[in-house]
C-alpha positions, 0 to 999 in steps of 0.5 A: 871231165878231167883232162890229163896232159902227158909232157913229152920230149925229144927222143921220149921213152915209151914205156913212160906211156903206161900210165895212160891206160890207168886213165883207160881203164877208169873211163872203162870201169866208171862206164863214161869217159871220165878222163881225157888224155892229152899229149902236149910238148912245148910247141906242139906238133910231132915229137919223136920217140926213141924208137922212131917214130912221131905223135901229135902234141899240143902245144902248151897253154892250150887247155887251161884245165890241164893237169900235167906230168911227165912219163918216165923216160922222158927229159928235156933236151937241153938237160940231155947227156951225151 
């Protein structure tokens, strides 16, 4: 299994979260869950998105095994324009 790390930060987009069905949508048409998605922050726990509300995350370094990207819309804090 292939497990897919989303980075999310502060204040994250959800539109950005699209791209977890593609990952859906394959798991459905090969019959087997072929991949796992995972949300991950840099120290785990609830993120806050734009429109108010939390998600779990894990932290980062967990799994090892991860391949990891960033949704559009999303962006760290310390690069945020006020």
């Amino acid at each position: 299994m292939h497990t897919i790390g989303f980075v999310v930060f502060p204040d994250f987009h959800l539109l950005g979260f699209v791209a977890v069905s593609v990952f859906e949508t394959a798991n459905r048409v090969l019959g087997e869950p072929s991949y796992q998605v995972t949300l991950l922050s840099d120290a785990g726990g609830l993120v806050s998105a734009s429109a108010g509300f939390r998600i779990e995350t894990q932290p980062f370094g967990e799994e090892p095994s991860t391949r990891s990207c960033s949704p559009p819309g999303s962006r760290p804090t310390s690069r945020r324009r006020h």
